[in-house]
C-alpha positions in Angstrom: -45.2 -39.1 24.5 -42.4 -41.0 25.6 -39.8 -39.2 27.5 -36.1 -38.8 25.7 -33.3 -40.8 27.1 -30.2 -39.6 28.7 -28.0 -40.9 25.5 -30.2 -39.2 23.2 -30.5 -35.7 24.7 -26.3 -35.7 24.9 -26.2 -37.1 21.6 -28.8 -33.7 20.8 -26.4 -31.5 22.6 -23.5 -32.6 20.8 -24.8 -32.3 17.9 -26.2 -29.0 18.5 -22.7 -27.9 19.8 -21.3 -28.8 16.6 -23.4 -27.2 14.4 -22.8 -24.4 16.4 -19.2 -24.4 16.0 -19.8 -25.5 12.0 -21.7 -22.0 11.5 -18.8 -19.9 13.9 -16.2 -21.9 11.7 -17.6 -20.8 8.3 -18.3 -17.4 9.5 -15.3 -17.0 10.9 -13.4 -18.5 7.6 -15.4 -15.8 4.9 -14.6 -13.0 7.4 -11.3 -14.0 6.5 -12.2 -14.2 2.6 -13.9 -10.8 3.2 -10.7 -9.1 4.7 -8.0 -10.8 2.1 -10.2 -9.4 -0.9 -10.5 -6.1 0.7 -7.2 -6.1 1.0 -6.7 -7.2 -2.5 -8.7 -4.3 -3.6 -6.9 -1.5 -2.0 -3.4 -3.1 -3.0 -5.2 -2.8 -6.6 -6.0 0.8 -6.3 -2.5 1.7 -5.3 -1.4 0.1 -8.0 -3.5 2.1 -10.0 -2.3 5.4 -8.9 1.7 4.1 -9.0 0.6 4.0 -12.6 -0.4 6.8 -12.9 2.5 8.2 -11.5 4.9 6.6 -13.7 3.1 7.6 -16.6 3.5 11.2 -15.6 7.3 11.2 -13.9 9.0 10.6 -17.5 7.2 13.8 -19.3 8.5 15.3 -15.7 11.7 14.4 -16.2 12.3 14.7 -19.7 11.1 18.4 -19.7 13.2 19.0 -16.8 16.4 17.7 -18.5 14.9 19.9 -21.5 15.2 23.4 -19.1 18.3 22.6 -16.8 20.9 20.3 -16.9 20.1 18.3 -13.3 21.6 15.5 -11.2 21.9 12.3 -13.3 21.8 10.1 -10.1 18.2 11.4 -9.3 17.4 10.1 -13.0 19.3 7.0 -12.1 17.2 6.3 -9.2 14.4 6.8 -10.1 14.7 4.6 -13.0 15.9 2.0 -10.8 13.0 2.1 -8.6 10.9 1.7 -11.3 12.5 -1.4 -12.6 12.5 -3.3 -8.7 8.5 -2.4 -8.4 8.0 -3.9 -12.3 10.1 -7.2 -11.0 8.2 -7.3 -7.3 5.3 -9.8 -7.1 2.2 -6.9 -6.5 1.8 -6.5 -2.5 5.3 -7.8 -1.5 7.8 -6.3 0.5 10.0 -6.0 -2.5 7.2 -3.8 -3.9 6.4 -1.8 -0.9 10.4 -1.1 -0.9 10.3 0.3 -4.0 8.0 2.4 -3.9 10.2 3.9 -0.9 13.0 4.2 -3.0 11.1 6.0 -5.5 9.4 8.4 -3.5 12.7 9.1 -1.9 14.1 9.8 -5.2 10.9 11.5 -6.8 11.4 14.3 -2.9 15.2 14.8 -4.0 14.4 15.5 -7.4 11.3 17.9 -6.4 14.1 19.8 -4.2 16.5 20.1 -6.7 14.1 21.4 -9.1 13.6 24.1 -6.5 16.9 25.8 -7.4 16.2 26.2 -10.5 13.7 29.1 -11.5 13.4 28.3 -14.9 11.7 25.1 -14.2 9.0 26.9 -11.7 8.4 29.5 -14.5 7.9 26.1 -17.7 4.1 26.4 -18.1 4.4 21.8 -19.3 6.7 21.2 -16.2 4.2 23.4 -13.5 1.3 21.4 -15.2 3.2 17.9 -14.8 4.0 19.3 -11.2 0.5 19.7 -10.4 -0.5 16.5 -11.6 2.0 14.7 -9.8 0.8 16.7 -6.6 -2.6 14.9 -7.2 -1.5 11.8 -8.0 0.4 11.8 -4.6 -2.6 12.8 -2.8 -4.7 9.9 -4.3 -1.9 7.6 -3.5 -1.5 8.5 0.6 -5.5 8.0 0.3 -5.2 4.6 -1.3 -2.4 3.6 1.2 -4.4 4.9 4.2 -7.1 2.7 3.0 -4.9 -0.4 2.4 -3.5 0.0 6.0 -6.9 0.3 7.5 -7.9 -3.0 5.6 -4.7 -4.7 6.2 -5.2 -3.4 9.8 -8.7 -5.1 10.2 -6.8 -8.2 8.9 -4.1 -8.6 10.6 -5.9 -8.3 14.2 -8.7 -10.8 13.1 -5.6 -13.2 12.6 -4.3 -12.4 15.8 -7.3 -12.6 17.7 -8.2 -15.5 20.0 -9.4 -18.0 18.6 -10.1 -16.9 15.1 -5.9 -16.9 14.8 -6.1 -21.2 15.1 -9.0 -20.9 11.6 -6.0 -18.1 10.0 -3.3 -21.2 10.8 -5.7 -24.0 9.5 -6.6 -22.2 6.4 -3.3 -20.2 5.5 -4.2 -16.7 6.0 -1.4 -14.6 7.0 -0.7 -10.9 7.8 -0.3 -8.2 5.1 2.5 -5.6 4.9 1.4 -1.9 6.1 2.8 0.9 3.9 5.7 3.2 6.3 7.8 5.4 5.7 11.0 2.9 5.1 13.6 5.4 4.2 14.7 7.8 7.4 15.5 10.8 4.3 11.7 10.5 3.7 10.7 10.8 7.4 11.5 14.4 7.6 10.8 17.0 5.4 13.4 18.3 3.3 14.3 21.6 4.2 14.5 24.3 1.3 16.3 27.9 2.0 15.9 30.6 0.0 18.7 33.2 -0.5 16.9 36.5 -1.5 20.3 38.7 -0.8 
């Protein structure tokens, strides 16, 4: 057997190196694929729960405009919120905005229904309640979900060198859900006057 010469054993080495970075490349490129569709999955199941939500707030606030005369301007915004999450592209800022301004609005009209016994005592409106109290708690699990995806996302496009395969093939970091208005921050604080 004839020994292999110098030219061909680079020429082996070369080759070898780039099949080696061929296979890291692909990899590399479907972990992205992996991570976007994640993502796209738990944007999807937010959606589904905002849904939900706005399928229930109108019975909410039609029987509570039924029981007590309350603010129009929590109406008003709330409707408005609505409207600039129908308009935003699904996963944009624009979206993730409105969905701020609405829960903002849904927390002031939840503490203005407070003052008002009547409401608390409507068998429909404490059943609505409830099933708005759900639907919130599915929704912070889908958005702690989303963040941890879009989390796992965003880093792998950060990271060395898998950011240069994110800049070559267009893959860019996803929004996190936060808390984007300061009122929603804080709890709103509710006194009762039992003189």
């Amino acid at each position: 057997m004839k020994p292999l010469s110098v030219g061909k054993i680079i020429g082996l080495v070369v080759l070898g190196l780039l099949i080696i970075f061929a296979l890291w490349l692909m990899a590399t490129y479907n972990s992205f694929v992996s991570f976007n569709e994640n993502a796209k999955t738990a944007q999807a199941d937010i959606e589904v729960q905002y849904q939900r939500r706005f399928d229930v707030i109108p019975n909410l606030v039609k029987t509570a405009e039924g029981i007590a005369n309350l603010e129009k301007s929590v109406f008003t915004s709330l409707a408005e919120a609505r409207s600039k999450y129908a308009g935003a592209q699904p996963g944009s800022d624009d979206r993730i905005k409105a969905m701020g301004q609405f829960d903002t609005s849904l927390s002031r009209l939840m503490v203005i229904v407070e003052n008002y016994p009547v409401l608390k005592s409507s068998e429909s409106f404490l059943k609505l309640q409830d099933s708005i109290e759900g639907t919130e708690n599915r929704i912070s699990v889908a958005r702690q979900n989303y963040n941890a995806v879009v989390n796992q996302l965003n880093k792998k496009i950060q990271y060395f060198p898998s950011n240069f395969v994110a800049r070559i093939f267009g893959f860019g970091e996803r929004t996190r859900f936060e808390v984007l208005e300061p009122a929603a921050k804080t709890a709103p604080k509710v006194e009762f006057d039992f003189k």
